[in-house]
C-alpha positions in Angstrom: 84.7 -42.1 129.5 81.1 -43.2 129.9 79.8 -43.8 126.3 81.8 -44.1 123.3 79.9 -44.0 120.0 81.9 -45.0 117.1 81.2 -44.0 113.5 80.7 -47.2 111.1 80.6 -45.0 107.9 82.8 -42.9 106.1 80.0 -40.6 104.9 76.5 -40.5 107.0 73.7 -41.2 105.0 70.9 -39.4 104.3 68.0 -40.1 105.6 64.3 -39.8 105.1 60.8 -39.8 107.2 63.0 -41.3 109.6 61.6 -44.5 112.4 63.7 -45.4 114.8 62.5 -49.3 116.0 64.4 -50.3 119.3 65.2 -54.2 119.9 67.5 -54.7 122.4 67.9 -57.6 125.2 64.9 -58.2 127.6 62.3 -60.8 128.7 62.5 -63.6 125.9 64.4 -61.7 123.9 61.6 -61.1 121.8 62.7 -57.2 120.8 66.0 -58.5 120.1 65.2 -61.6 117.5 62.8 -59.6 115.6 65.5 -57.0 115.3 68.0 -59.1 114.2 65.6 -60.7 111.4 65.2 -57.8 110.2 68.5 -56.2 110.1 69.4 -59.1 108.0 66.7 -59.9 105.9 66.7 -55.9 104.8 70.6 -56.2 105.2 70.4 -52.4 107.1 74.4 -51.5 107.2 75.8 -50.5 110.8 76.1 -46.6 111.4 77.2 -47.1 115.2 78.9 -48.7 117.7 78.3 -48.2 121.2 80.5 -49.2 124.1 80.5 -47.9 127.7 81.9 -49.1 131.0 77.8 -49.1 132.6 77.7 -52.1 130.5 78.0 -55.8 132.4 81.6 -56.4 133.7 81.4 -59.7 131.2 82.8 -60.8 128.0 81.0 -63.2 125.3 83.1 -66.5 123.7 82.3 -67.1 120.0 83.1 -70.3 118.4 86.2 -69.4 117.5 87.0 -69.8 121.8 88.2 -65.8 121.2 86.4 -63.1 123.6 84.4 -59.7 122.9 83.2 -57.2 125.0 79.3 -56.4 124.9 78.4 -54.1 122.1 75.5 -52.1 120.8 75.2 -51.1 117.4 72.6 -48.9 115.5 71.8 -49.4 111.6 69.9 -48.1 108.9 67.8 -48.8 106.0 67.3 -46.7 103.5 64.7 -47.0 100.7 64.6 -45.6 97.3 61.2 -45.0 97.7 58.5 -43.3 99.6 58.5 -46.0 102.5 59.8 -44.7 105.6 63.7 -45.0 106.1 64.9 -46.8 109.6 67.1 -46.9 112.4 67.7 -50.1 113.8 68.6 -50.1 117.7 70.1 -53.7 118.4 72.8 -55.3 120.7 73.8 -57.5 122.7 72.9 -56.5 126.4 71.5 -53.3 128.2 72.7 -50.6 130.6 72.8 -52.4 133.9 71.3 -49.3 136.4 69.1 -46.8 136.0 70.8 -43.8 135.5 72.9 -45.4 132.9 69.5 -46.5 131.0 68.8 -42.6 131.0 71.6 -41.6 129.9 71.9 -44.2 127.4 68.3 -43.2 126.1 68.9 -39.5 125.9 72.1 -40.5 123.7 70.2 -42.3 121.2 67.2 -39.6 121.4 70.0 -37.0 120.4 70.9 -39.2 117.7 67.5 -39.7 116.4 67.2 -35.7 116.5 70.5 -35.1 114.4 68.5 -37.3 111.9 65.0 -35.5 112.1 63.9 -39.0 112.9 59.6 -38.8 113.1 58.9 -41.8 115.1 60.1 -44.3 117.6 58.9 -48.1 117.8 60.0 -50.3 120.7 59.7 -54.0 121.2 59.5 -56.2 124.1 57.7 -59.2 126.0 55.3 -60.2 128.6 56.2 -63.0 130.4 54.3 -66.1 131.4 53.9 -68.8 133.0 53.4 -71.1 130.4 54.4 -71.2 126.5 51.5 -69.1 124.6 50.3 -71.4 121.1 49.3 -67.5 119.8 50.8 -65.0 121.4 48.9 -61.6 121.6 50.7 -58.1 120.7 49.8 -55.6 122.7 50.2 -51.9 122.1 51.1 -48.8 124.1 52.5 -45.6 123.6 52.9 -41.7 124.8 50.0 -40.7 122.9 46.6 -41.8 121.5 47.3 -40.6 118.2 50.0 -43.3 117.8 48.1 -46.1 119.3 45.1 -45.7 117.0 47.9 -45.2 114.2 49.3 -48.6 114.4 46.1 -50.2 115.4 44.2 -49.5 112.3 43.9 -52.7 110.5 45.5 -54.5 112.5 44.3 -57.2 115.9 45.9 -55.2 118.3 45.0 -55.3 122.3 45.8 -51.9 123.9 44.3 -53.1 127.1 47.7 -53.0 128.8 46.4 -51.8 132.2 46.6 -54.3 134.9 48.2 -56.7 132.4 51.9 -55.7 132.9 53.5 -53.4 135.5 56.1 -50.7 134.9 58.1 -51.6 131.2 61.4 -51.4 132.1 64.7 -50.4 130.8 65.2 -48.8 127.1 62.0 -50.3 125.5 60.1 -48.3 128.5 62.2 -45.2 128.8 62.3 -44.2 125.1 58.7 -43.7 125.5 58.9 -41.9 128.3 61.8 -39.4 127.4 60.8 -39.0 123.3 57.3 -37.4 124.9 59.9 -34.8 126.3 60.7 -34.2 123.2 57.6 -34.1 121.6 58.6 -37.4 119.9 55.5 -40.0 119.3 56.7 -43.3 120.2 54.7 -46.8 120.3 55.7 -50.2 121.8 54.3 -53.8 120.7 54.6 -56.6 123.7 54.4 -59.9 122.8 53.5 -62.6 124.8 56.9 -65.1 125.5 57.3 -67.9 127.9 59.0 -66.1 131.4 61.4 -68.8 131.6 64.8 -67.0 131.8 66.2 -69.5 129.1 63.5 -68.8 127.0 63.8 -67.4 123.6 60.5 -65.7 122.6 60.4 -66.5 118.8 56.8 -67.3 118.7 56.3 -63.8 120.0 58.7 -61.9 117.9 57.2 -64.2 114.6 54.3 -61.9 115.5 55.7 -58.7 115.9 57.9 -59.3 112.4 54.5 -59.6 110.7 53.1 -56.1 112.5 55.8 -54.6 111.4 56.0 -56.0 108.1 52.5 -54.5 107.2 52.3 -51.4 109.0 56.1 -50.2 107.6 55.4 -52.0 104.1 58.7 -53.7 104.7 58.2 -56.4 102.0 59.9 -58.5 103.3 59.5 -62.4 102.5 56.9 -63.6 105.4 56.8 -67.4 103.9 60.6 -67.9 103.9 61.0 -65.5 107.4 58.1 -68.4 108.9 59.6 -71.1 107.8 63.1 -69.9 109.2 61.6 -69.3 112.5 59.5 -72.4 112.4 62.7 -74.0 112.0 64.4 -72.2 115.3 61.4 -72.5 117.3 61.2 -76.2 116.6 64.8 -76.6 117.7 64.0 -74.2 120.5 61.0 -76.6 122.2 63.3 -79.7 122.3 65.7 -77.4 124.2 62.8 -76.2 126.5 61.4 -79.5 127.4 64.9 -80.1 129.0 65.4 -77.3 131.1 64.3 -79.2 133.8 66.7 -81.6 134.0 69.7 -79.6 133.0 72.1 -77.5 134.8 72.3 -74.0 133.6 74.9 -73.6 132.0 74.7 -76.8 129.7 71.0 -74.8 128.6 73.0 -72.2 128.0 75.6 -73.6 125.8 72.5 -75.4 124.1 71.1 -72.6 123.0 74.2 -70.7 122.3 75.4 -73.2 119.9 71.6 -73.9 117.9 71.4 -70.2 117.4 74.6 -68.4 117.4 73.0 -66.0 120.2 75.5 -63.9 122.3 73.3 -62.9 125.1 70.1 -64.7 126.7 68.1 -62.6 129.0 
């Protein structure tokens, strides 16, 4: 057994003009707070689960001092409207070689067909070397079409070129494999602090908004702000120590302040 994909509903929904936005583990985690924000400020309900032995050989401990095995999970939104309905693509870690990525990617591709899905959105960050005030968003994709699509009316920088070098794992190869497909597909960077103990929310605060206004989301900016102001607050008194802590108490830091289970 190399992937086992679990049904979460009794009945699968139906669903409409279907976009698929991908937020899984990465540099800063940015992809995978902004998910996570907005799985539970739209409260999307779980469709999947995803387990497979290509996942790291590790388990997580909660607060409870009990033990789970990584997980990832895909959810939907659906609107009872004309806005486009989602797939969520969130989790707790990624594939951990690169044949497993594929595989992974061409599983949740043939799930996204099953659906008709339209388009695919994927999130990530650009690490440097110090912690951006603004962070840019940057914008690629597998087609021009796409890129102007999501740029329109909105300060975007597709000058990716020489800026970042190959995007790698599942934020990278579900570009590459939905143009197979004939699938348009997008991706919005954000610039995060490279630290490894970083968490990116500055840079996923950014992407949120994007997405907010391009997908007509709706969702409460002011009260999503001041919940990440909050975090990211918290977050810089944990950063000015990094320093002068061992690893693992930074870990356990950040673990506890933001209920995370994985820190890339």
């Amino acid at each position: 057994m190399t992937w086992k994909i679990t049904k979460a509903v009794k009945k699968m929904p139906k669903l409409k003009k279907l976009i698929l936005i991908e937020g899984l583990p990465g540099i800063g985690n940015v992809g995978k707070v902004s998910v996570d924000f907005i799985i539970d400020e739209l409260k999307a309900k779980k469709l999947y689960d995803i387990f497979s032995y290509t996942f790291p050989h590790s388990v997580f401990v909660n607060e409870k001092n009990l033990v789970s095995l990584p997980q990832i999970s895909i959810y939907y939104k659906h609107f009872n409207d004309k806005r486009n309905d989602l797939l969520l693509l969130a989790g707790d870690v990624q594939p951990i070689d690169e044949v497993a990525s594929y595989e992974f990617t061409e599983k949740i591709l043939d799930i996204f067909k099953k659906f008709n899905g339209k388009e695919i959105i994927t999130l990530g960050g650009i690490g440097l070397s110090t912690v951006p005030k603004k962070p840019k968003i940057y914008c690629t994709g597998n087609s021009k079409e796409i890129i102007k699509k999501y740029k329109n009316g909105i300060k975007l920088d597709d000058k990716l070129y020489g800026v970042v070098g190959p995007i790698i794992g599942v934020s990278g190869l579900l570009l590459g494999m939905a143009e197979k497909r004939n699938i348009k597909a997008v991706s919005f960077l954000a610039e995060t602090f490279g630290h490894p103990l970083y968490l990116g929310i500055k840079g996923a605060k950014e992407i949120i908004k994007v997405l907010n206004k391009k997908l007509n989301l709706r969702m409460d900016i002011k009260k999503l702000e001041k919940e990440i102001d909050e975090a990211e607050s918290e977050m810089m008194k944990i950063t000015k120590g990094l320093t002068d802590v061992s690893k693992q108490t930074a870990l356990k830091k950040i673990k506890d302040k933001f209920d995370l289970s994985y820190i890339g």
